[in-house]
C-alpha positions in Angstrom: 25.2 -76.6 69.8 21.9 -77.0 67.8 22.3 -73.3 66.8 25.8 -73.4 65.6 27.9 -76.6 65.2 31.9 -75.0 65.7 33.9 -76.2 63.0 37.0 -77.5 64.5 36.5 -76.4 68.1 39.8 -78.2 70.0 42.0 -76.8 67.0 41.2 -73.4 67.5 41.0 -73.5 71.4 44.4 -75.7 71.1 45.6 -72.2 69.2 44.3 -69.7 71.6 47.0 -71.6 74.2 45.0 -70.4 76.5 46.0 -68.7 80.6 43.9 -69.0 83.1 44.1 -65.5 84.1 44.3 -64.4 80.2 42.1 -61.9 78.7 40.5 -63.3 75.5 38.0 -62.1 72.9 35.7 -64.2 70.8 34.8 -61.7 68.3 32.2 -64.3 66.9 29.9 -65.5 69.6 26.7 -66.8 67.4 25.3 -69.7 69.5 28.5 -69.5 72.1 30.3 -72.7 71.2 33.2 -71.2 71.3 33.2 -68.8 73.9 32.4 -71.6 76.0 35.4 -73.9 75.7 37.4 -70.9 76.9 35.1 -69.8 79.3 36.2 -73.7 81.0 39.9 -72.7 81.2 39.5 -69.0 82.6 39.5 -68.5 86.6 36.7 -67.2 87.2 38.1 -64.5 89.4 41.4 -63.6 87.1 40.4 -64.5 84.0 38.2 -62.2 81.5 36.4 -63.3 78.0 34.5 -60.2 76.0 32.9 -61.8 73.1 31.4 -59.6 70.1 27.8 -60.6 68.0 25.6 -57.7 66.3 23.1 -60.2 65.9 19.6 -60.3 68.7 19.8 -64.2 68.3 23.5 -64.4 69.0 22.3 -61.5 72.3 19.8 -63.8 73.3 22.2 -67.1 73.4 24.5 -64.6 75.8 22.1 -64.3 77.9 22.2 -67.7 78.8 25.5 -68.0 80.0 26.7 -67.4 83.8 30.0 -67.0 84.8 32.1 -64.2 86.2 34.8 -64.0 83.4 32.2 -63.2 80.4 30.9 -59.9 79.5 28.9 -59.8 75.6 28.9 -57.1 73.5 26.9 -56.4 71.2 29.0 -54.9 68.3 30.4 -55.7 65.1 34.1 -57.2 65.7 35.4 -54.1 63.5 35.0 -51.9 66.7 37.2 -54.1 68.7 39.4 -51.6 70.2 36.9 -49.1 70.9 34.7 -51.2 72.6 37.8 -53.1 74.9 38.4 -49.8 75.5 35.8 -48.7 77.0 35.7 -51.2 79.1 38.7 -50.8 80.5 41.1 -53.0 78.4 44.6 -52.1 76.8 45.4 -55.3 75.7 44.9 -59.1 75.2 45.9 -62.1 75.0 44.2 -64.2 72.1 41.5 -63.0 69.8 39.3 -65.9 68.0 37.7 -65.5 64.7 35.0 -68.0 63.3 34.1 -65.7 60.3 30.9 -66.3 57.9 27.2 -66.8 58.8 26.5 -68.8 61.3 24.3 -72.3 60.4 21.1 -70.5 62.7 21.2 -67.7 60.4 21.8 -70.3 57.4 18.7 -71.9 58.3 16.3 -69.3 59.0 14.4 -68.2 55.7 13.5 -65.1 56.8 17.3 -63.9 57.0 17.8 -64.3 53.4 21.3 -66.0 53.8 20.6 -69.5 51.8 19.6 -70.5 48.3 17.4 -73.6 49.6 14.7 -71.5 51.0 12.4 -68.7 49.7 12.8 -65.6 51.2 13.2 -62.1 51.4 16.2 -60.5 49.6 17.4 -59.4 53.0 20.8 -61.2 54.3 21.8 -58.5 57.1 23.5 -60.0 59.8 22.4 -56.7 62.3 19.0 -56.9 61.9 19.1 -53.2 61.9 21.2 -52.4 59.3 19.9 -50.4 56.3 21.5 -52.0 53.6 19.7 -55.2 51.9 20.8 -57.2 49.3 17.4 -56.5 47.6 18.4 -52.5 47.7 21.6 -53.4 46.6 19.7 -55.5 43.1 17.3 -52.8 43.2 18.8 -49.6 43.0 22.8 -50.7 41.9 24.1 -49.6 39.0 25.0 -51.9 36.3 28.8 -51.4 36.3 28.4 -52.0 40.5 26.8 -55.0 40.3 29.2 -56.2 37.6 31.8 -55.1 40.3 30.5 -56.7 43.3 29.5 -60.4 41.1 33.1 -60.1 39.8 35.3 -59.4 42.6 33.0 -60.7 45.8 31.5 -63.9 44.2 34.2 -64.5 41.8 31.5 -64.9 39.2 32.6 -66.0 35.8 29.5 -64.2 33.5 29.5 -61.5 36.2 29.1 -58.6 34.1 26.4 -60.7 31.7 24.9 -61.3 35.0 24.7 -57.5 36.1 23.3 -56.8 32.8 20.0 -59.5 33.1 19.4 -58.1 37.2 19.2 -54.2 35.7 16.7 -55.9 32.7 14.6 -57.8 34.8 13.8 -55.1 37.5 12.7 -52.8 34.7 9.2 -54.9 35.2 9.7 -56.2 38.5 11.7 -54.7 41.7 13.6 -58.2 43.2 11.6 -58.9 46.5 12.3 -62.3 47.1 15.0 -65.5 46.9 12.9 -67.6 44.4 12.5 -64.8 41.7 16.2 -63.7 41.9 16.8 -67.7 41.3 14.7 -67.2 38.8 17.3 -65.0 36.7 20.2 -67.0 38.2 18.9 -70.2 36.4 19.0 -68.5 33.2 22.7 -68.0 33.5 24.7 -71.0 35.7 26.5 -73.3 34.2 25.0 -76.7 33.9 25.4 -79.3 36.7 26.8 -76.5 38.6 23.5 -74.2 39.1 24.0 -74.5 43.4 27.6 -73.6 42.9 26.7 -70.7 40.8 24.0 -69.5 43.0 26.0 -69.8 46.0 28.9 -67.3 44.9 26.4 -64.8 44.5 24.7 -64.9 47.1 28.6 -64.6 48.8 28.9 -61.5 46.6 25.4 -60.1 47.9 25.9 -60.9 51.4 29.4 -59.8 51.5 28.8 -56.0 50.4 25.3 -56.2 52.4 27.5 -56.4 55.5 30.7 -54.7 54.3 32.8 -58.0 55.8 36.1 -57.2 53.8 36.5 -54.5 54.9 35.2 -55.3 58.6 37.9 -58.0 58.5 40.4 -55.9 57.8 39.7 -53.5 61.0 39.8 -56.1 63.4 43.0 -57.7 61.6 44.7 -54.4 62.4 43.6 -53.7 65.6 44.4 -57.3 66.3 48.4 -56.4 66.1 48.1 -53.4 67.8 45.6 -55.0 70.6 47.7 -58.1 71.7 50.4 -58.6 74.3 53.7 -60.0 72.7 53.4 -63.3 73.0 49.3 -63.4 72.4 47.7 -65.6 69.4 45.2 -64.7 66.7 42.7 -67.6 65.9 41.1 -66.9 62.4 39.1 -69.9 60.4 37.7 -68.5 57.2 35.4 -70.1 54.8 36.0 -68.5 51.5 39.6 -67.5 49.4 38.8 -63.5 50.2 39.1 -64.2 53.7 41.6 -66.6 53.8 43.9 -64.1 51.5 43.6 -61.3 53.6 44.2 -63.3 56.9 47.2 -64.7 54.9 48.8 -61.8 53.9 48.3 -59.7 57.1 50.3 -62.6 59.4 52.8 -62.9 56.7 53.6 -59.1 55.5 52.0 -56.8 58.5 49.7 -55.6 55.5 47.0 -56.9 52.9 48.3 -55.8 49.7 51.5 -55.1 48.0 54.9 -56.4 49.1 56.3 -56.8 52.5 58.1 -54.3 54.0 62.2 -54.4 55.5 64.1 -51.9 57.6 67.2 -50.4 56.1 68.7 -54.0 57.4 66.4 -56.2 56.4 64.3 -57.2 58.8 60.9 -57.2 58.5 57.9 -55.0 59.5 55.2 -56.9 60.7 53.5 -58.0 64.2 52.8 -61.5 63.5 54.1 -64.3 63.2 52.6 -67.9 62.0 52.5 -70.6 63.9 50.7 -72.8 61.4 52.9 -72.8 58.2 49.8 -74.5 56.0 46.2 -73.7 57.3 44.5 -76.4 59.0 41.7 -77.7 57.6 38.9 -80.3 59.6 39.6 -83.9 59.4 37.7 -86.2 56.9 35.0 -87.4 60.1 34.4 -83.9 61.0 33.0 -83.0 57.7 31.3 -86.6 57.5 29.8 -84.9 60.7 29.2 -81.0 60.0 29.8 -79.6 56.0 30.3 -76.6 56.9 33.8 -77.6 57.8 34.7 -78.8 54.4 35.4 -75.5 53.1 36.9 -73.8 56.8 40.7 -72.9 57.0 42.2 -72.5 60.1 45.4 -70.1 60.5 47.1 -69.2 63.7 49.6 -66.2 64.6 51.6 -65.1 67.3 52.2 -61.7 68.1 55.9 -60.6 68.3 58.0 -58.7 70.1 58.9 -55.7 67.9 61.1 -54.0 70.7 63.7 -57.0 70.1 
């Protein structure tokens, strides 16, 4: 647990409501908290649990775990389908989602993720990737990065703060944490200069690894993926998240209106069983702080045939 503390761990294997001879995905493995905990409930010889990580830490953790019903792959969670696919799966019963970076990743400098360490601009969470957040200051234009600090980070001064990254890499290409806080201090708001710094970092790391969007895919593969009856697990740690989860359980869909049938009924393969999300109890975040900002929701997938 020293690599990733799970952030309410019975509540979301409570959700799962879990069969011994189920098929379950953990599409967030990171130190294997989770995967785990459900790993204790499956029969060995009925039950299976594929769990998804694109990160060589997260691979290595894998490796230490022996039991029949697990199987690791190492993929981003937006390939869920094809990947259960290929491996000979149709369909599922529960699918749980701890999204965000993990508190290893958090706490390694050389990852780029956090604003108390120096660091390279880097923040990839497949090591491989191409994309860096310091390409993305580097070589962005101005009306992207205005984009990205706006809509990602939710950045008040986001488009003053787009114009002062394009200024200051005139001289100096950004290469590392400290001299990107450098600008940042220039422009947060008193009192609230760790806030400030910490939704842009959200904003960088978010288009670094495209995790709307990612969330999104597995959302809809979710629906068509589970066996009526299954549940989807999914604790976010930011409003973006949260608002997608929100809206696909409720409306089938992540933006606009939901949709009805000529008789009213409406189009959509979920169905909540949470009706506020749940959130960690005042000892838990005494405990881990992470959890302070989690939101838990649960769905259940219907039966559309009815």
């Amino acid at each position: 647990m020293t690599y990733h503390l799970p952030v309410m761990l019975s509540e979301c294997i409570e959700g799962l409501n879990l069969r011994s001879d189920g098929i379950y995905v953990d599409v967030t493995f990171g130190g294997g908290g989770h995967t785990k905990e459900i790993l204790k409930q499956l029969d060995p010889n009925k039950g299976k649990l594929f769990s998804f990580d694109q990160d060589e830490d997260a691979k290595a953790n894998a490796t230490q775990i022996d039991h029949q019903s697990f199987h690791f792959l190492e993929a981003n969670f937006r390939f869920l389908k094809r990947y259960l696919k290929v491996n000979g799966v149709e369909k599922i019963d529960g699918i749980l989602a701890d999204l965000g970076v993990s508190s290893h990743q958090i706490d390694t400098a050389e990852r780029g993720f956090s604003i108390r360490f120096d660091g390279p601009l880097d923040m990839r969470m497949d090591k491989v990737g191409n994309k860096t957040a310091q390409q993305i200051l580097n070589e962005y234009p101005e009306h992207e990065l205005h984009k990205i600090f706006g809509i990602y980070g939710e950045v008040r001064n986001a488009k003053t703060l787009a114009s002062e990254v394009v200024k200051a890499r005139i001289n100096n290409r950004f290469e590392t944490i400290d001299q990107f806080k450098n600008v940042l201090k220039t422009l947060a708001p008193r009192k609230e200069e760790n806030k400030y710094m910490a939704q842009v970092f959200q904003a960088l790391r978010i288009e670094v690894n495209d995790e709307l969007k990612a969330l999104e895919d597995l959302l809809t593969q979710a629906g068509d993926m589970l066996n009526v009856g299954g549940r989807l697990v999914v604790m976010s740690y930011h409003s973006l998240e949260d608002r997608l989860v929100k809206n696909y359980i409720a409306k089938g869909k992540f933006f606009g209106e939901v949709e009805k049938d000529f008789y009213g009924n409406v189009h959509k393969p979920m169905e909540s069983i949470t009706r506020k999300p749940i959130e960690a109890s005042d000892a838990e975040v005494a405990i881990n702080k992470r959890a302070r900002s989690a939101k838990l929701r649960i769905a259940e997938k219907l039966d559309l045939k009815k």
